[in-house]
Wavefront OBJ file of the C-alpha trace (Angstrom):
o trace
v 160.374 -102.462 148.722
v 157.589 -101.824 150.954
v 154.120 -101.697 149.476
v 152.821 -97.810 149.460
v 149.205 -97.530 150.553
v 148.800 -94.701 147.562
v 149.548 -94.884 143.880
v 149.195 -91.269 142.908
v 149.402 -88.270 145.586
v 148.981 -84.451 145.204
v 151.481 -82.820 147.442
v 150.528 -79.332 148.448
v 153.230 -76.760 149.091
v 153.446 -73.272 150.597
v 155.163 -70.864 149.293
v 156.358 -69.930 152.906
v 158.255 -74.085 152.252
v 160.254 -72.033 150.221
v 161.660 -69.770 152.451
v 163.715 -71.716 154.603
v 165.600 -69.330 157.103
v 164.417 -66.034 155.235
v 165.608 -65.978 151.859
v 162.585 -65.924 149.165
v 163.578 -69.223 147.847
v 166.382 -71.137 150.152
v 168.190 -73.159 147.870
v 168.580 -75.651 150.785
v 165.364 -75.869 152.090
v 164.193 -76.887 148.736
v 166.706 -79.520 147.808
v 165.666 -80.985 150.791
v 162.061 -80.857 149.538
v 163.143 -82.528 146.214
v 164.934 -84.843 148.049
v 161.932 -85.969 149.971
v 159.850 -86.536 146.620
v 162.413 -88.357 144.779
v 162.465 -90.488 147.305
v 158.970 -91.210 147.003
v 158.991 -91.174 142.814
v 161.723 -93.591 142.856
v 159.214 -96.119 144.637
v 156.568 -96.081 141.635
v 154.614 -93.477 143.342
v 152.689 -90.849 140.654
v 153.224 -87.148 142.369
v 151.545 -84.137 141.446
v 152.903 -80.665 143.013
v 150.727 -77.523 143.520
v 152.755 -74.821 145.166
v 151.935 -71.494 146.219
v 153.611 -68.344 146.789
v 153.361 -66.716 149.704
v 157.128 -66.146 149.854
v 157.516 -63.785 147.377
v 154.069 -62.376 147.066
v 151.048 -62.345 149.207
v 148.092 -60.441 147.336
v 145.705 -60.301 150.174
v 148.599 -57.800 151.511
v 148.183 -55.310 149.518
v 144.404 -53.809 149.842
v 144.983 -51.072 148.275
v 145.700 -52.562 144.982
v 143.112 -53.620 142.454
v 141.967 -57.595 143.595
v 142.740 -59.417 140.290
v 145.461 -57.496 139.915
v 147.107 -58.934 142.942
v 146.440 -62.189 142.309
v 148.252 -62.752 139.056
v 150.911 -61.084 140.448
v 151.149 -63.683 143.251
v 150.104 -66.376 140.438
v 153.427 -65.365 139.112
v 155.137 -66.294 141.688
v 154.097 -69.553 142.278
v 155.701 -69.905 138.978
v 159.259 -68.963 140.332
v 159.066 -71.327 143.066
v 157.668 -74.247 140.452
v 160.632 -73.747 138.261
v 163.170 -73.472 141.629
v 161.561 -77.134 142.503
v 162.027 -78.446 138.857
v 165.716 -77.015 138.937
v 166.115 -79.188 142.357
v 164.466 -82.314 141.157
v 166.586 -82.112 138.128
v 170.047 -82.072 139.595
v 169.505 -85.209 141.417
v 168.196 -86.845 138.193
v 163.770 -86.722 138.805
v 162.405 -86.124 135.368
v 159.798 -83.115 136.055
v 157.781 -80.415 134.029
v 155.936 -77.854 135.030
v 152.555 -76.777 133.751
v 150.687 -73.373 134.519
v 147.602 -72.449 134.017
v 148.482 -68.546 132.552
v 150.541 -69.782 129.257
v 154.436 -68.615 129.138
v 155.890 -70.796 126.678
v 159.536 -69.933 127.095
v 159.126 -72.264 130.522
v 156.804 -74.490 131.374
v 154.314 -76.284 129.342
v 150.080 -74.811 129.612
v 147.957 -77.109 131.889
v 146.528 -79.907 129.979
v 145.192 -82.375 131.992
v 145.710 -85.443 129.490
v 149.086 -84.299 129.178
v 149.870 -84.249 132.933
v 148.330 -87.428 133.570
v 150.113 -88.758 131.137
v 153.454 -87.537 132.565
v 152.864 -89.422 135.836
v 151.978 -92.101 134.111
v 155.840 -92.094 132.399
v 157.143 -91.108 136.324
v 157.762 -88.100 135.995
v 157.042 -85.350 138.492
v 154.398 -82.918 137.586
v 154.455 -79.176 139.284
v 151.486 -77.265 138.989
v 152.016 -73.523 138.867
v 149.901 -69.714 138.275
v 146.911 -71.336 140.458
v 143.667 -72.014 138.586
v 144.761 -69.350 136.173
v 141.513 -67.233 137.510
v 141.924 -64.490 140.526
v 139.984 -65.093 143.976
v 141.064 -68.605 144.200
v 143.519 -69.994 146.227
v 145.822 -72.190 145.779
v 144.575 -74.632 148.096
v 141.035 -74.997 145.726
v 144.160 -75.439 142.935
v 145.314 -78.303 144.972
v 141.594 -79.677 145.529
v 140.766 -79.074 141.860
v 144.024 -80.933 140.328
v 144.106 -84.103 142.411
v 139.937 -84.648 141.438
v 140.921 -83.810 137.885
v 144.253 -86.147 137.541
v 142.878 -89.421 139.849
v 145.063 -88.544 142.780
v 143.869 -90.735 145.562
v 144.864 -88.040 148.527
v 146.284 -84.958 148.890
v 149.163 -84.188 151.224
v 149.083 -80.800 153.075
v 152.484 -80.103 153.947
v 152.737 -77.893 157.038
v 155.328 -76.613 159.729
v 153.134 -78.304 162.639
v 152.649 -82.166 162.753
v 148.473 -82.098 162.341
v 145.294 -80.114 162.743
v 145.723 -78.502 165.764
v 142.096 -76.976 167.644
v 144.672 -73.670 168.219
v 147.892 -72.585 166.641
v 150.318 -74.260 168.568
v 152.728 -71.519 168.236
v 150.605 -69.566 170.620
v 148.318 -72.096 172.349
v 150.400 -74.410 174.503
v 147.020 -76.002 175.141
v 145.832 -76.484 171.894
v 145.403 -80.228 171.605
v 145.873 -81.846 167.977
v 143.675 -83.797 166.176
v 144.483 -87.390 164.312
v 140.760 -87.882 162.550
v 138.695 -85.645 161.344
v 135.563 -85.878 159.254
v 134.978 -82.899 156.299
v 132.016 -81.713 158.207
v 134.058 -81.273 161.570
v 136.421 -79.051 159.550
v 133.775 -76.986 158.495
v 131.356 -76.606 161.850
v 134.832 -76.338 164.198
v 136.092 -73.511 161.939
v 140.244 -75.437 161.603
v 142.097 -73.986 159.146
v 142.794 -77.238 157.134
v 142.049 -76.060 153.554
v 139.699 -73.248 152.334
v 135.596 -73.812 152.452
v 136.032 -74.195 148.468
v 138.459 -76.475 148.296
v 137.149 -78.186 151.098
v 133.704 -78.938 149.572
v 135.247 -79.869 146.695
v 137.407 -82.893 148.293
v 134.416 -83.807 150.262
v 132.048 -84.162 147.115
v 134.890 -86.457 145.497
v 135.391 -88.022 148.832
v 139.203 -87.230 148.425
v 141.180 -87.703 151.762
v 143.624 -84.838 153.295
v 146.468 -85.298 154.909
v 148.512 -82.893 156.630
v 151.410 -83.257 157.932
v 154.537 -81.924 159.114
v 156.980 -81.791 155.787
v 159.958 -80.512 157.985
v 160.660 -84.052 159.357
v 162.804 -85.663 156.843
v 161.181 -88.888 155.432
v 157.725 -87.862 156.161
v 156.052 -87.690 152.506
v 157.256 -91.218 152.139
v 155.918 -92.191 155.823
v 152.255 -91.035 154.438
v 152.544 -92.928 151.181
v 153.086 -95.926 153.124
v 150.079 -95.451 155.379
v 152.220 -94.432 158.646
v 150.205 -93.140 161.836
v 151.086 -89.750 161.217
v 149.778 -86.210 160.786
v 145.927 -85.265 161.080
v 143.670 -87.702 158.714
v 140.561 -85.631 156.734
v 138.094 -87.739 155.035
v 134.371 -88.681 155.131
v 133.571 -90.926 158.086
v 134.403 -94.327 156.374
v 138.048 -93.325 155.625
v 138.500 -92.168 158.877
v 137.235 -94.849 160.574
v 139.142 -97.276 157.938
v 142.516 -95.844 158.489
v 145.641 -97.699 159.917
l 1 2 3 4 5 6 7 8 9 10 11 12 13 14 15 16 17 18 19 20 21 22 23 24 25 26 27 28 29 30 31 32 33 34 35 36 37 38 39 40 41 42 43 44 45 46 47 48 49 50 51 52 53 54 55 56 57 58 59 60 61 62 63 64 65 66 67 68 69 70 71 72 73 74 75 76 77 78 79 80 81 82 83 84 85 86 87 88 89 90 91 92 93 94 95 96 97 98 99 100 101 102 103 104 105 106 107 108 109 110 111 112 113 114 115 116 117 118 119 120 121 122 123 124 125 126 127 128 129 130 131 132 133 134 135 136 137 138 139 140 141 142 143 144 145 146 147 148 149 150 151 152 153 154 155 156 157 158 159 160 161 162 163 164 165 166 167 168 169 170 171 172 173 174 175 176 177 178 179 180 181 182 183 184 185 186 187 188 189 190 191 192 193 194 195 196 197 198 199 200 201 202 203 204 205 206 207 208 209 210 211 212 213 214 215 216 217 218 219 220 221 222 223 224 225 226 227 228 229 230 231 232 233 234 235 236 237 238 239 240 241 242 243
């Protein structure tokens, strides 16, 4: 077995992963997720899941509706699309739980970080759903604030494009992509890599980002082993270190 450059990973998910070719939650598109974790659990790796969900509810939609209010309802479901992952990891035999951070006994465990940590530490796949449990964050600072709180050593940004583009590719054929980047750079160039919060947040901790393109099959295990792929955030040692 090939020696992984990371030990423990938080792999951020969109909502929109979900979707697939339309449906809320494609049942295929997120086997094929599961698939690409197990893959990587089954090698020793520790992986943490935050998930969004944009999919089924996007609060920032709906202006005329009371802020908070919004919110929870899209921190609820985050926790549809946690328990559709768990139900996919199951069935091809990855031990999982999810945790949120609004209690609802009946299916998932509340976030306790000794707990969690303590799952990865017995290999088991940890989902994180319902956000930071507070309105007005995302889910990306949910992401930031879970992999500084369990010891991850770098989150993975899983996208539909292969990097940090300096324009959406989609409607820029000249946008060029970017394979290094340094927090700072993020920040003065405007990219949309993460929000400012959760941004600052990896860049006090000096936690690298990755983000890369999850609709290539193989590629979560690809960045675990240190493969050139995908756009590289860090502070300007890790950049300059990496492979």
């Amino acid at each position: 077995m090939r020696e992984t450059r990371f030990r423990r990973i938080l792999l951020k998910l969109s909502g929109e992963a979900f979707a697939g070719r339309g449906s809320s939650v494609d049942a295929e598109t997120t086997a094929a997720m599961a698939n690409q974790i197990a893959d990587v659990a089954r090698q020793g790796v520790s992986i943490a899941v935050v998930v969004g969900g944009g999919n089924i509810w996007r609060g920032k939609t709906h202006e005329s509706m009371d802020r908070s209010t919004a919110d929870y309802m899209g921190m609820l479901a985050t926790v549809i699309n946690g328990l559709a992952l768990q139900d996919a990891l199951e069935r091809i035999n990855v031990p999982s739980r999810v945790q949120t951070a609004i209690q609802m006994q009946q299916i998932a465990e509340p976030y306790i970080r000794r707990r969690a940590i303590r799952h990865l530490e017995k290999g088991r796949v940890v989902i994180f759903a319902a956000g930071t449990g507070n309105p007005y964050f995302t889910t990306d600072t949910t992401a930031a604030l879970r992999a500084v709180e369990i010891g991850a050593e770098a989150i993975l940004k899983a996208t539909k494009v292969d990097g940090v583009y300096s324009a959406d590719p989609f409607k820029d054929p000249s946008a060029t992509r970017f394979e290094h980047l340094e927090y700072l750079q993020v920040l003065q160039l405007g990219l949309e890599v993460m929000d400012n919060t959760a941004l600052t947040l990896c860049m006090d901790n000096g936690l690298p980002i990755i983000v890369f393109d999850m609709g290539v099959e193989g590629n979560i295990a690809r960045v675990v082993r240190g493969d050139h792929i995908g756009t590289h955030v860090g502070n300007a040692l890790s950049v300059a270190s990496r492979p």
